[in-house]
C-alpha atoms as a printed R data frame, in Angstrom:
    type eleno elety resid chain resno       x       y       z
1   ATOM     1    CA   UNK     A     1  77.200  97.303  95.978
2   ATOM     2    CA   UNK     A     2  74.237  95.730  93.780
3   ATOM     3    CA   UNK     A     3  77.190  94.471  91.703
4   ATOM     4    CA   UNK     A     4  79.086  93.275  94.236
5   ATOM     5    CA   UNK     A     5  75.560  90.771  95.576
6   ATOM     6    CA   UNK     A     6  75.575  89.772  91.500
7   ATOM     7    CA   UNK     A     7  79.001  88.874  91.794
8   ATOM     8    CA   UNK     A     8  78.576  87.242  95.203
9   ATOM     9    CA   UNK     A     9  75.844  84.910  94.284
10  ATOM    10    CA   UNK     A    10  78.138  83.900  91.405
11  ATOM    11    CA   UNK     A    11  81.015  83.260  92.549
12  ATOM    12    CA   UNK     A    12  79.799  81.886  96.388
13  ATOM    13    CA   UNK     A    13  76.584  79.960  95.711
14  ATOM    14    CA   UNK     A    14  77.052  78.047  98.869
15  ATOM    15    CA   UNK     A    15  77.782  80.500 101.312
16  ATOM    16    CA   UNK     A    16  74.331  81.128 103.920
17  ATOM    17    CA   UNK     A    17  73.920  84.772 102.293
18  ATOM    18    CA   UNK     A    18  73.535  83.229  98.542
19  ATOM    19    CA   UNK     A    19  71.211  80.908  99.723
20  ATOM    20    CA   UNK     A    20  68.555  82.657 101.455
21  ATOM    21    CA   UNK     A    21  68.610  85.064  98.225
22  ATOM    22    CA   UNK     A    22  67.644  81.835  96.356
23  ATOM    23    CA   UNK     A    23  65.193  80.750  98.948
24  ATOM    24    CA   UNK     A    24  63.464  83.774  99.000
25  ATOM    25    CA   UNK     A    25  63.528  85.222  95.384
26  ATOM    26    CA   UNK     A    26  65.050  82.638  93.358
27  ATOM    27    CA   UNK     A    27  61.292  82.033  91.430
28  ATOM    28    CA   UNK     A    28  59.823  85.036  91.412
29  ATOM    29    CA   UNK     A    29  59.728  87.661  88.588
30  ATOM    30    CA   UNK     A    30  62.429  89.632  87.596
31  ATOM    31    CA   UNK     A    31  61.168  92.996  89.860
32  ATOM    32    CA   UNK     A    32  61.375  90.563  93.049
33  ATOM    33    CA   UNK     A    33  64.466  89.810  91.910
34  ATOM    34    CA   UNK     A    34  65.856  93.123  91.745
35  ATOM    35    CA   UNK     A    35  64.220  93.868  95.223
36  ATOM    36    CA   UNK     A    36  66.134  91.235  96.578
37  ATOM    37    CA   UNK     A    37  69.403  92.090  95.070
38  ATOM    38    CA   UNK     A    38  69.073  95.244  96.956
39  ATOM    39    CA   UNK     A    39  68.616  93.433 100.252
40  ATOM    40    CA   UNK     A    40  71.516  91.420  99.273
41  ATOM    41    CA   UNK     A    41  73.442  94.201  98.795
42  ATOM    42    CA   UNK     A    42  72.845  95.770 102.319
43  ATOM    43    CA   UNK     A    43  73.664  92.465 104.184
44  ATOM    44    CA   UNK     A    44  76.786  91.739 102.093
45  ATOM    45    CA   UNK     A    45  77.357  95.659 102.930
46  ATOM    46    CA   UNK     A    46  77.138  94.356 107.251
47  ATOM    47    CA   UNK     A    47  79.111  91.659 106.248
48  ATOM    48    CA   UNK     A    48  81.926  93.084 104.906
49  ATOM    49    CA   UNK     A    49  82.234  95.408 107.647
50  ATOM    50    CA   UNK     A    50  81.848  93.079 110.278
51  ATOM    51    CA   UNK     A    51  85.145  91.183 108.080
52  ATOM    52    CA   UNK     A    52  86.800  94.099 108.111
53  ATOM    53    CA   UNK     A    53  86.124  95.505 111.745
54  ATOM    54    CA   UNK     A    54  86.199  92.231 113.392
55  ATOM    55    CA   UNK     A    55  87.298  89.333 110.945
56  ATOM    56    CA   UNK     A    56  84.565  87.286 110.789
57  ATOM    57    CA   UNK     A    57  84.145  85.858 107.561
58  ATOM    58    CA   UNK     A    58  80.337  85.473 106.592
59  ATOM    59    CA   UNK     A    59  79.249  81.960 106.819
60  ATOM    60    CA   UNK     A    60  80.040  79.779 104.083
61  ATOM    61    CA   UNK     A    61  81.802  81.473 101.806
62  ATOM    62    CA   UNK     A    62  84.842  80.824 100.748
63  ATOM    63    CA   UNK     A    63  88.086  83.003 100.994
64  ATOM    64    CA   UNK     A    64  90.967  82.509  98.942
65  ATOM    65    CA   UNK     A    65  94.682  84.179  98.455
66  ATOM    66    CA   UNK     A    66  94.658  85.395  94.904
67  ATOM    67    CA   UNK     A    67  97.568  84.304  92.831
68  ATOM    68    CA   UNK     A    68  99.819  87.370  92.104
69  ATOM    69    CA   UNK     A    69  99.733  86.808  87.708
70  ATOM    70    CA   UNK     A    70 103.057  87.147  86.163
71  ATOM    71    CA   UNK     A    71 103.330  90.609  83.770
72  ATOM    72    CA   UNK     A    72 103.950  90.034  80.251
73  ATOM    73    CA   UNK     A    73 106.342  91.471  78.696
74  ATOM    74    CA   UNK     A    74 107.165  92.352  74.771
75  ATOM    75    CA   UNK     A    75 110.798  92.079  73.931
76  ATOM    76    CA   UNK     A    76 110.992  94.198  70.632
77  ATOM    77    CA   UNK     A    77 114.695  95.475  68.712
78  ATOM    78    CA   UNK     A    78 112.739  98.353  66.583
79  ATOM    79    CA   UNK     A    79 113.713 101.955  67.814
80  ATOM    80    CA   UNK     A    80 110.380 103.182  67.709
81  ATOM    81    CA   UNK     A    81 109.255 101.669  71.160
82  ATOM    82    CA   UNK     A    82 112.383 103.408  72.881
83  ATOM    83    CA   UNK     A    83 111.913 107.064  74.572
84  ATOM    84    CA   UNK     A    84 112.390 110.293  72.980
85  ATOM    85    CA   UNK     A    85 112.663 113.149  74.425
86  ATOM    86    CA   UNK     A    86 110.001 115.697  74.378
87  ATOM    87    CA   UNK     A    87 109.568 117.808  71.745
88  ATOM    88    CA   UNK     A    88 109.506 121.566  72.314
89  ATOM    89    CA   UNK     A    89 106.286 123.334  72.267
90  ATOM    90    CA   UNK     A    90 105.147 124.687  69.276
91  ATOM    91    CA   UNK     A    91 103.097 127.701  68.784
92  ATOM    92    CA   UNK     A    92  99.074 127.322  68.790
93  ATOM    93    CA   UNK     A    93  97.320 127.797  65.313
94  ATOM    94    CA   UNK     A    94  95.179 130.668  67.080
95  ATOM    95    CA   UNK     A    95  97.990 132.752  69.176
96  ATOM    96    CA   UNK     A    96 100.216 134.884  67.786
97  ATOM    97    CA   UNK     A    97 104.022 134.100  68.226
98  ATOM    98    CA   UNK     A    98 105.464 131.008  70.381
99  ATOM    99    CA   UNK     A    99 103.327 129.090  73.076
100 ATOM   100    CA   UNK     A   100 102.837 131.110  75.945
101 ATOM   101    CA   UNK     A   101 105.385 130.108  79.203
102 ATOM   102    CA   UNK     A   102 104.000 131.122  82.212
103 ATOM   103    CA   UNK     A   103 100.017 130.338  83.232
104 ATOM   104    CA   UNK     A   104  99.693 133.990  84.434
105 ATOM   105    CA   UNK     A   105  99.618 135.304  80.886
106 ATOM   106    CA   UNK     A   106  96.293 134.887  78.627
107 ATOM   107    CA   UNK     A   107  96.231 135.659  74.985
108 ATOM   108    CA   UNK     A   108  92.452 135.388  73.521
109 ATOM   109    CA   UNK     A   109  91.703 135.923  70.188
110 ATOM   110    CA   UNK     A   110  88.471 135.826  68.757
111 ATOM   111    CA   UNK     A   111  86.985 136.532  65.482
112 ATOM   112    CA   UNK     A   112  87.420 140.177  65.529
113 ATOM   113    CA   UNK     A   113  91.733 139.652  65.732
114 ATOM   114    CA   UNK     A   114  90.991 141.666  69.209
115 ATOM   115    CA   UNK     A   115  93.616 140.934  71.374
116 ATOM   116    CA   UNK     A   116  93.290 140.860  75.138
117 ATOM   117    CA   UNK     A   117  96.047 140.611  77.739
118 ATOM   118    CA   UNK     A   118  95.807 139.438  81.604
119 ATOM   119    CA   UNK     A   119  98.425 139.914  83.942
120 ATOM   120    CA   UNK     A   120  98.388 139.102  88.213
């Protein structure tokens, strides 16, 4: 939420919200500053619930429809952006024989080459 007030005061500097932040901390030091961000935050918090619950929109600010951007898109002839399939898995460095199937079997082996073996 405090980045959401930062953002607010930005990007609505005339709505009633961004000005009494000004009003009230805009020249004081930087601590005051961060006090008041906080109290920013907590009205913008009432405010965006009372938006959401009820649809009033906090006075003066400014609500927009966002454009929807177009997606880029690489058109490319080399074969090495096309799928392949998966490969098939390969036995781990540490485990003896191929990779283990099924998630109920464990195969630890430490230093000692001691082998240990869980089943359900």
């Amino acid at each position: 939420m405090i980045e959401a007030a930062w953002i607010w005061l930005r990007w609505q500097p005339q709505s009633k919200l961004s000005r009494w932040y000004r009003e009230r901390y805009g020249d004081g030091a930087s601590r005051a500053k961060r006090v008041g961000i906080t109290a920013l935050a907590r009205k913008l918090l009432v405010a965006f619930w009372r938006l959401v619950t009820h649809g009033v929109v906090p006075d003066g600010a400014v609500l927009t429809v966002a454009k929807r951007r177009q997606r880029r898109t690489r058109v490319t002839n080399r074969a090495s952006f096309q799928s392949t399939p998966a490969a098939p898995p390969r036995a781990h460095p540490q485990l003896r024989g191929p990779a283990p199937t099924s998630s109920w079997t464990v195969r630890v082996v430490t230093p000692t080459r001691a082998t240990a073996k869980m089943s359900p």
